[in-house]
C-alpha positions in Angstrom: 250.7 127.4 207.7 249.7 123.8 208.5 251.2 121.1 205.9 250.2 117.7 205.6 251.6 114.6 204.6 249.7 114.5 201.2 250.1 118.2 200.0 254.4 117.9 200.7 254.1 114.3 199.2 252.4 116.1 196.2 254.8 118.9 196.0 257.3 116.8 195.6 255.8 115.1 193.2 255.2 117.9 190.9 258.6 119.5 191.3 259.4 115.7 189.6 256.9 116.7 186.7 257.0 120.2 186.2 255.5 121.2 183.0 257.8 122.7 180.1 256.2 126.2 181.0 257.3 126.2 184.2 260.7 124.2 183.8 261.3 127.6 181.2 260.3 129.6 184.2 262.1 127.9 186.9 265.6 127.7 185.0 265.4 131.6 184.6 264.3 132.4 188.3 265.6 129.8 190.2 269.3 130.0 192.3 269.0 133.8 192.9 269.4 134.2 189.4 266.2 136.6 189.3 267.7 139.9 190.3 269.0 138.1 193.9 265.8 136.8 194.8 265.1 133.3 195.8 262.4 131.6 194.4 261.0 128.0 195.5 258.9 125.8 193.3 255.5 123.5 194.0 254.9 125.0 197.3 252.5 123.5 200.2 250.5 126.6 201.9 247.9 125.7 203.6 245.9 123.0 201.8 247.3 124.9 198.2 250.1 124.2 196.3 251.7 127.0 194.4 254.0 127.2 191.3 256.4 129.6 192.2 257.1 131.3 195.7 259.4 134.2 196.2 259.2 133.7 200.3 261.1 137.2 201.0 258.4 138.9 199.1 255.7 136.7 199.9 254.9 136.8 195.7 253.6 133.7 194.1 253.4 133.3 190.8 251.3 130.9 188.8 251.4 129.4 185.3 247.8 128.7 183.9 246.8 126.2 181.3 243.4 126.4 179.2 241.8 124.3 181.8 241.8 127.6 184.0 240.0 128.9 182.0 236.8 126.4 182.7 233.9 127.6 184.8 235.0 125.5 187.8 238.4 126.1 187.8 238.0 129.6 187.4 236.1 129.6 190.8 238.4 127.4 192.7 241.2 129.7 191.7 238.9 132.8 192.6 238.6 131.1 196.0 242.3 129.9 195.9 243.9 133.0 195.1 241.9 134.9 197.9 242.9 132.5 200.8 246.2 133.2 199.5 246.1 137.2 199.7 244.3 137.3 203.1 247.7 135.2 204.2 249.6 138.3 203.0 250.6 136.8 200.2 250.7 138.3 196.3 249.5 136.1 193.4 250.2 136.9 190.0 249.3 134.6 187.0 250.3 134.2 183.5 248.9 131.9 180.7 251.0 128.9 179.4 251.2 131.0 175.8 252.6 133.8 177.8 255.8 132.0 179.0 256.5 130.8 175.0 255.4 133.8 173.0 256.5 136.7 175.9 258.7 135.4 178.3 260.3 138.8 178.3 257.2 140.3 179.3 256.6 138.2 181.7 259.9 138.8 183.8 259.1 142.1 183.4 256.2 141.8 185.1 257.6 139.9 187.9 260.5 142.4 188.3 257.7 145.5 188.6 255.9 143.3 191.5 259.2 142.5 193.0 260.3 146.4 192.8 256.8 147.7 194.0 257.2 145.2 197.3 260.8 146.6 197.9 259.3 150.5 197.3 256.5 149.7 199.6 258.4 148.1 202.4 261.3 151.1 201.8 258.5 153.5 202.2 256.9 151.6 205.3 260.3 151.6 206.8 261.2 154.8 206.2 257.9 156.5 207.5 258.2 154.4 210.7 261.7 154.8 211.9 262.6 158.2 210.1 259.6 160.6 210.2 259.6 163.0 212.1 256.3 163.1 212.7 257.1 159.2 214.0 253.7 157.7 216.2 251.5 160.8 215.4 249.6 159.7 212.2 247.5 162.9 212.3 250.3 164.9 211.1 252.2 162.2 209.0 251.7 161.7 205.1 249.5 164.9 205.0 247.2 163.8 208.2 245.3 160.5 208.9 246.8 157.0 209.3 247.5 155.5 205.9 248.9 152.4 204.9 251.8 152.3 202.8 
């Protein structure tokens, strides 16, 4: 990913003014506390800078306020969030109301996107290294060449 000057100058900068929704977030994720997984906060990639990053899982998570929810902002983060995922990367996004009113929820939800990323790359692993049908995708997972 290509960084410049002005998006790590920014990240810093909002990791010195993190809202209180994600300063709630941050002190439950952050140091491995999260089930083992590192997180990073205000992260340059590409010319975006995103809330949360788990880099291990490539998951980002984002914490919207009502201004997401205007016409324009709901396009750039169309746009945003699709640059993102053709990077390999998986956004998921809760509202600012979310963090106060379910916070329980919400890890929840992060731990099922963190589990499904550990059951699909167990799965992918396991079908590369330990079929027996290993390099002949007609006869493995019930024929054809499928992406776990």
């Amino acid at each position: 990913m290509n960084y410049n000057s002005w998006n790590i100058n920014l990240a810093k900068n909002l990791r010195s003014n993190m809202t209180k929704e994600e300063v709630k977030l941050w002190n439950i994720i952050r140091g491995k506390r999260f089930y083992g997984y590192k997180f990073k906060r205000q992260v340059p990639i590409g010319e975006y800078i995103v809330d949360f990053l788990c880099p291990e899982e490539k998951l980002i998570i984002e914490i919207d306020g009502g201004q997401h929810n205007e016409n324009g902002n709901i396009i750039y983060d169309e746009i945003r969030s699709r640059y993102l995922t053709q990077n390999g990367y998986r956004v998921i996004r809760f509202w600012n109301n979310e963090i106060w009113e379910n916070i329980e929820g919400v890890c929840e939800q992060i731990k099922k996107e963190l589990t499904l990323s550990w059951i699909s790359n167990a799965q992918f692993f396991a079908l590369k290294f330990f079929s027996p049908h290993r390099g002949d995708c007609s006869t493995s997972l019930g024929g054809g060449c499928h992406e776990v």
